[in-house]
N, C-alpha and C positions, 0 to 999 in steps of 0.2 A: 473855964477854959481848960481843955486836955493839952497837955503839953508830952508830948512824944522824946522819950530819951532814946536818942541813937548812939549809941557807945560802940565803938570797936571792940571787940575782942578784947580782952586782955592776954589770953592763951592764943599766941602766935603759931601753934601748933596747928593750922587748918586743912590736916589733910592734903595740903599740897607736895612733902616729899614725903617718899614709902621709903622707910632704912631698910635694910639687911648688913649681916655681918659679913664677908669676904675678905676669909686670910688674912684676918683678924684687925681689917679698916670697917668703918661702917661706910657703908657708903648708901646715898641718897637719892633716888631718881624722881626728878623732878619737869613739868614738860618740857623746858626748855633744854636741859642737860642733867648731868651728875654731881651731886656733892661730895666727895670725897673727905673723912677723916681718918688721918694714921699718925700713926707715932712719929715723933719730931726729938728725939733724945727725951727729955722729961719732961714735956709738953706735948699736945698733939697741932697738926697745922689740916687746915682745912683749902681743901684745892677743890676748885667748880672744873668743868671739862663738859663744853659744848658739844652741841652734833657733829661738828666737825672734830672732833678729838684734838682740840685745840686746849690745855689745858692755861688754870690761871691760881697760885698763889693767894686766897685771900686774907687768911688771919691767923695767928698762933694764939694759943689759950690751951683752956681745959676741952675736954672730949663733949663733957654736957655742954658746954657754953658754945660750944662750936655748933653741935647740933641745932640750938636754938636760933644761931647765925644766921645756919643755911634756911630753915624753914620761916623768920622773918623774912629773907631776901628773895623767896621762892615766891612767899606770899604777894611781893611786890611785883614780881618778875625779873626779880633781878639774879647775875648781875645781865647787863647787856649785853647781848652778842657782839663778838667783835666785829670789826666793816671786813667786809667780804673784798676791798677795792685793795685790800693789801694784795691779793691775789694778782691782780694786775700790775702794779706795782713791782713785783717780784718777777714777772714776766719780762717788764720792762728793763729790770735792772740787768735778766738774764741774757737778753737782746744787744741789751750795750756792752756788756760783760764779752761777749762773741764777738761783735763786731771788732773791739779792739783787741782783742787775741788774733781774728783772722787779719785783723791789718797790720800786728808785727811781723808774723810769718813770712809778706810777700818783698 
């Protein structure tokens, strides 16, 4: 019997972000959005920033380890975009927000 090993990768690195250096962050473009690493005082912090230029906070560490981060989480397709329904939501809130502004004036 042939028994077929299917092993993952161990090198997480799949071509899925391209780095470049800009003004000295690397940053990662990835399909779903940007990885972002810059300096954080003596650490670097790693920020993702969606199509929407909606940025997100995800890990403090070292600059390599961060790199590896994004391109594991890239790999996955992560992270998730956020719900688009905040949008509406924020609509909602601006509607009620006027409504009772225009009904102390009268």
């Amino acid at each position: 019997m042939v028994k077929k090993s299917e092993k993952a990768p161990e090198d997480a690195s799949c071509g899925c972000v391209t780095w470049t250096e800009v003004d000295g962050k690397a940053r990662g473009a990835a399909k779903h959005g940007t990885f972002v690493v810059e300096p954080e005082g003596k650490r670097h912090a790693l920020y993702f920033y969606d199509a929407d230029g909606q940025s997100r906070h995800l890990e403090s560490g070292s600059a390599g380890k961060l790199r590896k981060v994004a391109e594991e989480m890239a790999a996955r397709g992560q992270p998730a975009a956020r719900a688009t329904a905040s949008t509406a939501d924020d609509a909602a809130l601006m509607r009620a927000f006027m409504a009772g502004a225009m009904g102390d004036e009268a």
